[in-house]
C-alpha positions as CSV (number, residue, x, y, z in Angstrom):
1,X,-30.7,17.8,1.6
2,X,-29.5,15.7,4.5
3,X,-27.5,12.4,4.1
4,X,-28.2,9.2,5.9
5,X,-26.0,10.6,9.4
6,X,-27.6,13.1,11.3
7,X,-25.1,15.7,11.7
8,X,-24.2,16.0,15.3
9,X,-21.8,17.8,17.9
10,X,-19.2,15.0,19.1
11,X,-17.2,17.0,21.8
12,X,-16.4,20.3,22.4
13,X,-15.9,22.6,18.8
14,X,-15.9,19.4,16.6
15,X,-18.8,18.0,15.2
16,X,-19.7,15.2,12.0
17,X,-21.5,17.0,8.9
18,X,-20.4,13.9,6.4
19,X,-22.5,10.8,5.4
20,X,-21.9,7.2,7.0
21,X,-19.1,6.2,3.9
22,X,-17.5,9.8,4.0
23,X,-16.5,11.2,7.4
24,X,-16.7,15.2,7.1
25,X,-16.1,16.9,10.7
26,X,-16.2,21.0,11.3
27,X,-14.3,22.5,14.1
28,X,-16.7,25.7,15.1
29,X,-14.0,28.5,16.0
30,X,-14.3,32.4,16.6
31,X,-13.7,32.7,13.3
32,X,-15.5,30.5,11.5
33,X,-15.2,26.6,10.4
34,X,-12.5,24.3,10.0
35,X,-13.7,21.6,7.9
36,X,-11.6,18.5,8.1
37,X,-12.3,16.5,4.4
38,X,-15.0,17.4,2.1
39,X,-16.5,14.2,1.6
40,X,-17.0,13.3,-2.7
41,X,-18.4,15.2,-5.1
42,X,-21.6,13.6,-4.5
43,X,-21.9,14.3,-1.2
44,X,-21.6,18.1,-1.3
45,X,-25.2,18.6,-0.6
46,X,-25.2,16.4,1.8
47,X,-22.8,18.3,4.1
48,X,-24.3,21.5,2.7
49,X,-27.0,20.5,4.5
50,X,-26.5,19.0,7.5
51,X,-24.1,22.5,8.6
52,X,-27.6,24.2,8.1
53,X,-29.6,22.0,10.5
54,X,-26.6,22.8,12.8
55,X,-27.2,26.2,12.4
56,X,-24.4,27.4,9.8
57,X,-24.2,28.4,6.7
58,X,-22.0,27.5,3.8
59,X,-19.9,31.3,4.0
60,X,-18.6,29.7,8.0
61,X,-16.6,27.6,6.6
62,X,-13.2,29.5,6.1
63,X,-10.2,26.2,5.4
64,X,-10.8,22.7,4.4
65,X,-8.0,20.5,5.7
66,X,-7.8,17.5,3.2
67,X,-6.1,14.6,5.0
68,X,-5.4,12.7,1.6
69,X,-6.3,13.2,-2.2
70,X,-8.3,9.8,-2.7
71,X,-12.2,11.0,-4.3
72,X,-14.5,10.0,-1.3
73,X,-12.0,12.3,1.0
74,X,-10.6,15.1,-1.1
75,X,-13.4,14.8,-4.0
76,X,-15.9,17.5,-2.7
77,X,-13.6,20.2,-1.8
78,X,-12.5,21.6,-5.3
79,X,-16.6,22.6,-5.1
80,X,-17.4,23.4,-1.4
81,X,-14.3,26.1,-2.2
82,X,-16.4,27.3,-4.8
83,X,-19.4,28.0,-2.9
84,X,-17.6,28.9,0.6
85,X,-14.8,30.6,-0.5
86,X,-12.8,28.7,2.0
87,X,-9.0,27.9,1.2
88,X,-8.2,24.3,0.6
89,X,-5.2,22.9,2.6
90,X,-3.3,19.6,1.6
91,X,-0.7,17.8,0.9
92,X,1.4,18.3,-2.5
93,X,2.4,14.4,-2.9
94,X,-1.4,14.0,-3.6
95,X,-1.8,16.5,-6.2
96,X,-1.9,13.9,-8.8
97,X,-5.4,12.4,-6.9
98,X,-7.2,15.7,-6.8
99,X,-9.0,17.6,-10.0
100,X,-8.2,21.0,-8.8
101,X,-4.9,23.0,-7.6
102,X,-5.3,24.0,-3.3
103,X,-4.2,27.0,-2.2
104,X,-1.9,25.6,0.2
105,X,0.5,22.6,0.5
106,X,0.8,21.5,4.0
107,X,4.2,20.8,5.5
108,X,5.2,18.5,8.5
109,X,4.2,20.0,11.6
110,X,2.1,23.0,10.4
111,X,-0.5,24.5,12.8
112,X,-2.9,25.8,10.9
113,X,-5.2,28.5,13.6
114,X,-8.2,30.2,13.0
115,X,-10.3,32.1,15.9
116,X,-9.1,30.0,19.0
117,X,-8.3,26.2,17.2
118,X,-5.7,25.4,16.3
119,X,-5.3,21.6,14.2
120,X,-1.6,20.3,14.2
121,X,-0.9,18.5,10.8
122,X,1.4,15.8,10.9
123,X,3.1,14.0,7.7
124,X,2.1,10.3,7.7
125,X,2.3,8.9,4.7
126,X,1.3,5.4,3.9
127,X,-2.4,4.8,2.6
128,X,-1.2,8.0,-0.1
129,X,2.2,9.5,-1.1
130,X,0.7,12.9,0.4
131,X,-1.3,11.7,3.7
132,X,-1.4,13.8,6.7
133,X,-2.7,13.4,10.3
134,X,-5.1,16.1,12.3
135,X,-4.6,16.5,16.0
136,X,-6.4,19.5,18.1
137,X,-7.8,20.6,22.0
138,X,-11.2,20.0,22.7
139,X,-13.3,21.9,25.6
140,X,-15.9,19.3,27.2
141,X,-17.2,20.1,30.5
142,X,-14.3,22.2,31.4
143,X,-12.0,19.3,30.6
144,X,-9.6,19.6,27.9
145,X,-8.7,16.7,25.3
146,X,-6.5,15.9,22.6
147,X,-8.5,14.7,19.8
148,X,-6.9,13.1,16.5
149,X,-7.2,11.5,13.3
150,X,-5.4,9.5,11.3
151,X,-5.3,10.2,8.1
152,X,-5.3,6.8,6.1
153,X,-5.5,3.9,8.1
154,X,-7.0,1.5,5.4
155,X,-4.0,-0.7,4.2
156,X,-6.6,-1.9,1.0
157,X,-4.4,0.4,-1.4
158,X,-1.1,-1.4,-0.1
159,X,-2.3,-4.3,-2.0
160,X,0.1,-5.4,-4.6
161,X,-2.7,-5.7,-7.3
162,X,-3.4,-1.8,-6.4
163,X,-0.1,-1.0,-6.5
164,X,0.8,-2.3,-9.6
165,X,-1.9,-0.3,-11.4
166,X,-1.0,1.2,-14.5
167,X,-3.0,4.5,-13.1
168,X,-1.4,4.0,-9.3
169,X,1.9,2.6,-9.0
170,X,3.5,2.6,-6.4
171,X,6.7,2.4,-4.6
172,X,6.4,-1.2,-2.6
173,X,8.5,1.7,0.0
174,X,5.4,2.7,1.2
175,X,4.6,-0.3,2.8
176,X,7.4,0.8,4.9
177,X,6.4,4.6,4.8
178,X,3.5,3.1,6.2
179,X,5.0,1.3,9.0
180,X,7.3,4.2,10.3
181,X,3.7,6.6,9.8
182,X,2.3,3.7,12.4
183,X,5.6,4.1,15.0
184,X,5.6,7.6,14.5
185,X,1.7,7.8,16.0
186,X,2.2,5.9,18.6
187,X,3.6,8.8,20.2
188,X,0.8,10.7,20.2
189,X,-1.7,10.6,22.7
190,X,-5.3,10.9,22.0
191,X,-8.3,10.7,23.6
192,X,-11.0,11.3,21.1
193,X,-10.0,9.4,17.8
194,X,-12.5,10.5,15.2
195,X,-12.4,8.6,11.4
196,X,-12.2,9.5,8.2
197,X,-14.8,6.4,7.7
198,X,-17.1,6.6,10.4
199,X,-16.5,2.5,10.9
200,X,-12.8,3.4,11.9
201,X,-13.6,4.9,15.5
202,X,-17.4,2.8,15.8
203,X,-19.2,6.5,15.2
204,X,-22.8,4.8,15.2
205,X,-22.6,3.1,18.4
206,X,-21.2,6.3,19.8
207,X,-23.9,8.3,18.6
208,X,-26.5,6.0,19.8
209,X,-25.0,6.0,23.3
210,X,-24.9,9.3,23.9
211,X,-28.3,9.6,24.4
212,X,-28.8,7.4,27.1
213,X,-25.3,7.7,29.0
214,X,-24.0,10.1,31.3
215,X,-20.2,9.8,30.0
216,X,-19.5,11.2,26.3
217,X,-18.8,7.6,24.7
218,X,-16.0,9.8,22.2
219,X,-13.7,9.9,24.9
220,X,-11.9,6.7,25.1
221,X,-8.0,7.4,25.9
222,X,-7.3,3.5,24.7
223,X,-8.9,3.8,21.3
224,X,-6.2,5.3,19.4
225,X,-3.7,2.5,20.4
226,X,-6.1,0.2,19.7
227,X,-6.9,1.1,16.3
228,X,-3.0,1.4,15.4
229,X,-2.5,-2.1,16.3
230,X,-5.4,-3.3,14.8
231,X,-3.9,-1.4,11.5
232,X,-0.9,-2.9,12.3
233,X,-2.0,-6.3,12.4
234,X,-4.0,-5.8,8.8
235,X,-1.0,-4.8,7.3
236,X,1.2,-7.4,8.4
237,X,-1.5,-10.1,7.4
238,X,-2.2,-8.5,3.6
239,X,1.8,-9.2,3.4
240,X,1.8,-12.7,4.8
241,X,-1.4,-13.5,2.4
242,X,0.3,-12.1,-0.4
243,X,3.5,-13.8,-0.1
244,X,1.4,-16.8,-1.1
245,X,-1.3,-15.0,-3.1
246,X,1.0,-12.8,-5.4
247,X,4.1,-15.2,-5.3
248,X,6.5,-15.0,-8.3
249,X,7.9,-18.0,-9.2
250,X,10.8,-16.8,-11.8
251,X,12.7,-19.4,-14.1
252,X,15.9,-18.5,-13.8
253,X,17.4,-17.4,-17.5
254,X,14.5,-19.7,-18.0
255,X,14.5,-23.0,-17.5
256,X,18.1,-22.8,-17.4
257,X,18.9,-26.6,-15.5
258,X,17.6,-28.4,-18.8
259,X,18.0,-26.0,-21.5
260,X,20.1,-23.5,-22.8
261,X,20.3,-20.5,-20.2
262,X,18.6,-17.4,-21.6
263,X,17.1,-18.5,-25.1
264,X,13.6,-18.8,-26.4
265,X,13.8,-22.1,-25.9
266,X,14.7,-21.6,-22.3
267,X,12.0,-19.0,-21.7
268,X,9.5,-21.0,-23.0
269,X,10.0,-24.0,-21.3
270,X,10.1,-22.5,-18.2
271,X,6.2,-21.2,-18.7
272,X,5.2,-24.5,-19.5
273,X,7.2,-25.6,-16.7
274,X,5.1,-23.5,-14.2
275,X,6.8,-20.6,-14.2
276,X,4.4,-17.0,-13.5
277,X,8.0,-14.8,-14.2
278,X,11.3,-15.0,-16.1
279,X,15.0,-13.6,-14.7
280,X,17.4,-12.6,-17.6
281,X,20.3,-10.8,-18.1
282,X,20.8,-7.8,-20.7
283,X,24.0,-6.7,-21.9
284,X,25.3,-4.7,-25.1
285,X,26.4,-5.2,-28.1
286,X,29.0,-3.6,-29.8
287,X,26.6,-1.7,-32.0
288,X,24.3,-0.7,-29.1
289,X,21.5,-3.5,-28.9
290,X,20.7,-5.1,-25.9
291,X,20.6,-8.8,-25.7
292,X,20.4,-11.6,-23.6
293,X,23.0,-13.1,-22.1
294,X,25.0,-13.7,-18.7
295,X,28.6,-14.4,-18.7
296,X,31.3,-11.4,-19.7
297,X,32.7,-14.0,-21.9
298,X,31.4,-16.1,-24.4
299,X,33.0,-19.0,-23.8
300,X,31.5,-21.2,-21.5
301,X,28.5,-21.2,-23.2
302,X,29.1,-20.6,-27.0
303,X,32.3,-21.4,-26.7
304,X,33.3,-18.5,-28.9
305,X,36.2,-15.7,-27.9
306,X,35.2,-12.9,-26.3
307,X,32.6,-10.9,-24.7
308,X,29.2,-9.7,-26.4
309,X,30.7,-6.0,-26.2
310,X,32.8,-7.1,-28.6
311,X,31.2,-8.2,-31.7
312,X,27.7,-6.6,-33.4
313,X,24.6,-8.1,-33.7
314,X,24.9,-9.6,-37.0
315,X,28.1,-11.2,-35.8
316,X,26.3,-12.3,-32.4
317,X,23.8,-14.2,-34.6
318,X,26.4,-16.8,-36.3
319,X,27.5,-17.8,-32.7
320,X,25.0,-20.5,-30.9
321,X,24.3,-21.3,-27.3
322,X,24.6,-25.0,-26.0
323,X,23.7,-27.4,-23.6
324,X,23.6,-31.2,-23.4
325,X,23.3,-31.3,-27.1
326,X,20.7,-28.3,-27.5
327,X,21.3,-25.3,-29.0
328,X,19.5,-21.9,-29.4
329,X,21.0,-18.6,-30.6
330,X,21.2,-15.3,-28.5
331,X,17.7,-13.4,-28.7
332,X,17.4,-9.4,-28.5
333,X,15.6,-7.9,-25.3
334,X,13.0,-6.7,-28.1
335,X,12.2,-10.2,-29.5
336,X,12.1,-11.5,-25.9
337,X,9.2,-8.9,-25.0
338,X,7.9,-9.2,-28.4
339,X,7.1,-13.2,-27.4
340,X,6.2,-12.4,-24.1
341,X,4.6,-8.9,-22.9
342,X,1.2,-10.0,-23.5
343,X,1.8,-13.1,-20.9
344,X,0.2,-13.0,-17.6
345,X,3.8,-13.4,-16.3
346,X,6.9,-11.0,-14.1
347,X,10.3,-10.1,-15.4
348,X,13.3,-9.4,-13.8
349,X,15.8,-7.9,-16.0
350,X,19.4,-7.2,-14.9
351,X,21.8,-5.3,-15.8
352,X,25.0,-6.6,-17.2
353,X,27.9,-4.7,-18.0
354,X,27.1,-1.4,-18.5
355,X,25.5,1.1,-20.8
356,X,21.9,-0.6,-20.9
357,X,19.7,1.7,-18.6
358,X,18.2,4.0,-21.6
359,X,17.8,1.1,-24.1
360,X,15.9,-1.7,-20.9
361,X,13.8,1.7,-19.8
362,X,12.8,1.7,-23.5
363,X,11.7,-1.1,-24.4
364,X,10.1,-1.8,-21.1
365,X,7.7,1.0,-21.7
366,X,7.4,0.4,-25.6
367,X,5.7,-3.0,-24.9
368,X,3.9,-1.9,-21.6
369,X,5.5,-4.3,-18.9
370,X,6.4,-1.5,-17.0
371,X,3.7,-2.4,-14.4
372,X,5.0,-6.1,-14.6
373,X,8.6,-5.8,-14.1
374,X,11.7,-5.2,-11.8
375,X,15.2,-4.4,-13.2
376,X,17.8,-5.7,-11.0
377,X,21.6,-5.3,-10.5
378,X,24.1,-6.2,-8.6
379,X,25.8,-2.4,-8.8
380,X,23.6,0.0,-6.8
381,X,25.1,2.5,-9.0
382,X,23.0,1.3,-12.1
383,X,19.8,1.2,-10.2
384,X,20.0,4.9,-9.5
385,X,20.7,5.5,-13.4
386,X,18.0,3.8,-14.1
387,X,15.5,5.2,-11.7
388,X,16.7,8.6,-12.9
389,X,15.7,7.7,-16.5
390,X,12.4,6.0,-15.4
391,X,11.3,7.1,-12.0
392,X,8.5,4.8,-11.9
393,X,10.2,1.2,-13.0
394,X,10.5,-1.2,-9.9
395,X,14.3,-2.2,-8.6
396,X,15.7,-4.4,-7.0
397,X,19.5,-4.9,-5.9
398,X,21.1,-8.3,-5.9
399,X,23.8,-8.9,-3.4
400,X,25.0,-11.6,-1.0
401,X,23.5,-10.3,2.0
402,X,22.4,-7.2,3.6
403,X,23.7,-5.1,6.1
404,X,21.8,-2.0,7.6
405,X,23.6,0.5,5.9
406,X,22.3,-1.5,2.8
407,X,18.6,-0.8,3.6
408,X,19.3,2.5,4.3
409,X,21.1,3.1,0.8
410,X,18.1,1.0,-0.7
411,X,15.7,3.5,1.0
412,X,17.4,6.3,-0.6
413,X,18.0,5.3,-3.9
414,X,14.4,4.1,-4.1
415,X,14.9,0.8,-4.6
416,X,12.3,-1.3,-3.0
417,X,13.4,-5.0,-4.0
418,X,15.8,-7.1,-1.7
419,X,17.8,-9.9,-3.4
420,X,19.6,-11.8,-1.2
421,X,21.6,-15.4,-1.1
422,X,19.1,-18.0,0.0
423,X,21.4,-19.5,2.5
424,X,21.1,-15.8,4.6
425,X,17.0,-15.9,4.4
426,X,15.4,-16.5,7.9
427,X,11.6,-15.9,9.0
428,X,12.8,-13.0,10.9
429,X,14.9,-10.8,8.7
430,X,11.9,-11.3,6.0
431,X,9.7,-9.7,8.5
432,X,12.2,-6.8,9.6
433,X,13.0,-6.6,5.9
434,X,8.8,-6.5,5.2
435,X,8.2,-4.2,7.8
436,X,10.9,-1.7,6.0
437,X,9.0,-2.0,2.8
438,X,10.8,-4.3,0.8
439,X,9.9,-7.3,-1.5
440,X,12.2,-10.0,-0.6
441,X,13.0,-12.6,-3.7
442,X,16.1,-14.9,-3.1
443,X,18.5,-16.4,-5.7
444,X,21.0,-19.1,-5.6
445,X,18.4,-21.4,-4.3
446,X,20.9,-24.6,-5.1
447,X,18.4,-27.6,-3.6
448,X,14.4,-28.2,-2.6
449,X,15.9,-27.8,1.0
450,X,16.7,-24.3,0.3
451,X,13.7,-23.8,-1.9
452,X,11.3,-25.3,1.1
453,X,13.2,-23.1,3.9
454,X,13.0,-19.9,1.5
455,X,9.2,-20.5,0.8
456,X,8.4,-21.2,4.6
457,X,10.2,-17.9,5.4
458,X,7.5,-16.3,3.6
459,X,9.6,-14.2,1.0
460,X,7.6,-13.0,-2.0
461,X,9.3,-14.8,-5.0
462,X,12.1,-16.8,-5.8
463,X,15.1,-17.5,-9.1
464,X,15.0,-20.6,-9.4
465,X,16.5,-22.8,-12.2
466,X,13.7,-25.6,-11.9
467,X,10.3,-23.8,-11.4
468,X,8.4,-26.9,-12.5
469,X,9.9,-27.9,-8.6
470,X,9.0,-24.9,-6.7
471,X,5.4,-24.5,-8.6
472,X,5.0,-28.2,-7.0
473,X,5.9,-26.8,-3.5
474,X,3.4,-24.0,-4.0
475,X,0.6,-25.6,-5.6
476,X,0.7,-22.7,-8.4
């Protein structure tokens, strides 16, 4: 059975056994083949097939090199082992995409030889946790020639919707993984790119010129750059569309400029205000449930003694909260989800005072908002707590400004949300902070001027205490 490419000999050692949707390339050695990705599981025949009308059979192929664990790349090769006995190579980060255990995790900068070819494997995550890149000599006409691939150009998965999958997940880091795996291969040089989708290095023009030109149309030395900046560019533009798009518009401790600050009341007025996420605060009570509420003290809005540590629940519920005349009492975290998880709405929890991590990670995951929620502090400390207790919860730090040596600590604590004043908000630090991978949401937005000038900047979200104003400036 052949698929709808004729399999073919591209330069050199290498040439395309895979199907027009699922690039599968062989690297001919001494020894026997080096098959770079096996294609799906439905294509198995396929390349089975096209490796006989090029003369091998199945037993040639010795290593699969698997440049990421998504199905159309990695999806063939638990049962092309099976058949070749070859030994499947691939990253360990993408274990979790793959139905079967390789025989080898690949590391930075391996070489992986067989016969005379050897592949250099580089670590370039991005469009996976686990991607790697494939670079390797080719022989044409007595010329030699680097060839390469990249191993996940598509910037699809980097899609919030995608990444905030219950099944997927992911880190909004890798956006910024992705961006250092683009700097990184620019240093390479290459003058046959091949794909992993045969659209990514225009494999049917190719094909269809090499029949009637004197020059192997493969050999471009400009197409690699190329195809980085055009991946570049994509990315950059799914970010600027989605800071429109996906734009969370949080009432601050609800509605908090006309009601009282972090009650029902507050919470739901700030919905019917417009609002697509709510901000609160969580602190502790005395016997160890969390709550909602800002202040240490009590007073300025209860104007009780004291601070929530000190007094239990049941005591909590005899004080009330006030403004202009209004008043509400102090819910639970639990009977804020309770109200709300099943909304089409964001939360952003922080963490007040301390203690709260176990009981926020909890509840969080008890009413599956988990997908649909950052918890923020200003204490980088309680982040890392936190993300130690629940590895895959969003964070985000809250601080004035940031410094460099604050997006390095971010990067390392895996914190991927940026909270900054919105007086220090420019167009160009929300790029350089975009291109590091982090979502950018600004608080203390005081006036529309700030709120206009924060929007413009093209930051992802915003606190604000009148979301009815900024859903008016964003038309959602």
């Amino acid at each position: 059975m052949l698929g709808d490419t004729a399999p073919f000999r591209i330069a050199g050692n290498l040439y395309f056994v895979g199907t027009h949707a699922k690039s599968c390339h062989v690297l001919a050695t001494s020894r026997g083949l080096i098959m770079i990705d096996s294609g799906g599981i439905d294509t198995v025949d396929a390349i089975l097939g096209s490796l006989g009308t090029l003369g091998f059979s199945p037993s040639d192929v010795k290593i699969i090199l698997l440049s990421h664990g998504h199905p159309d790349h990695a999806g063939g090769a638990g049962r092309l082992r099976e058949i070749t006995g070859a030994e499947i190579y691939m990253g360990e980060d993408d274990l979790k995409y793959v139905g079967f255990v390789p025989d080898h995790f690949l590391s930075d900068g391996d070489e992986i030889a067989l016969g005379d070819t050897v592949v250099s494997c580089l670590f370039t995550p991005g469009h996976t946790e686990g991607t790697f890149s494939f670079f390797f000599n080719l022989v044409e006409n007595g010329m030699t020639y680097r060839a390469g691939m990249f191993g996940g150009s598509g910037g699809n998965q980097l899609k919030k919707p995608y990444m905030n999958r219950p099944d997927r997940r992911v880190s909004y880091l890798m956006r910024g993984a992705f961006f250092k795996t683009l700097d990184r291969l620019e240093e390479e040089h290459v003058d046959i790119m091949i794909g992993n989708h045969t659209w990514q290095n225009d494999q049917d023009r190719k094909y269809e010129r090499m029949f009637d030109s004197p020059e192997n149309p493969f050999i471009d030395p400009t197409e690699w750059q190329k195809h980085l900046d055009k991946t570049r560019e994509a990315m950059q533009a799914i970010i600027r569309e989605e800071s429109k798009t996906e734009f969370v518009n949080y009432a601050h401790r609800g509605a908090s400029e006309t009601r009282p600050e972090n009650t029902m009341t507050a919470f739901y007025e700030g919905v019917a205000l417009g609002a697509n996420g709510i901000e609160t605060d969580v602190q502790m009570t005395l016997d160890g449930v969390p709550v909602l509420f800002h202040d240490d003290a009590l007073l300025r809005v209860t104007g009780e003694p004291g601070s929530i540590g000190d007094y239990t629940l049941a005591e909590l519920r005899k004080f009330t909260v006030k403004k202009d005349g209004m008043v509400d009492r102090i819910p639970t975290l639990e009977e804020f989800l309770a109200a709300f998880s099943w909304r089409d709405i964001t939360f952003a929890i922080e963490l007040k005072g301390e203690g709260a991590e176990q009981a926020v990670a909890d509840l969080v995951y008890r009413y599956g908002v988990d997908c649909k929620c950052v918890v923020t502090s200003f204490v980088l400390e309680r982040l890392r707590r936190i993300r130690a207790i629940a590895p895959g919860l969003r964070t985000g730090w809250l601080k004035k400004d940031f410094a460099d040596e604050d997006l390095r600590a971010m990067e390392a604590a895996g914190v991927d949300e940026l909270c900054p004043r919105a007086e220090n908000v420019t167009p160009e630090r929300v790029e350089e902070w975009h291109a590091r991978g982090f979502n950018v949401r600004p608080w203390a937005v005081t006036d529309d001027e700030l709120m206009r000038s924060a929007y413009a900047a093209g930051v992802d979200g915003m606190t604000v205490n009148f979301p009815d104003r900024l859903a008016a400036l964003t038309g959602k």
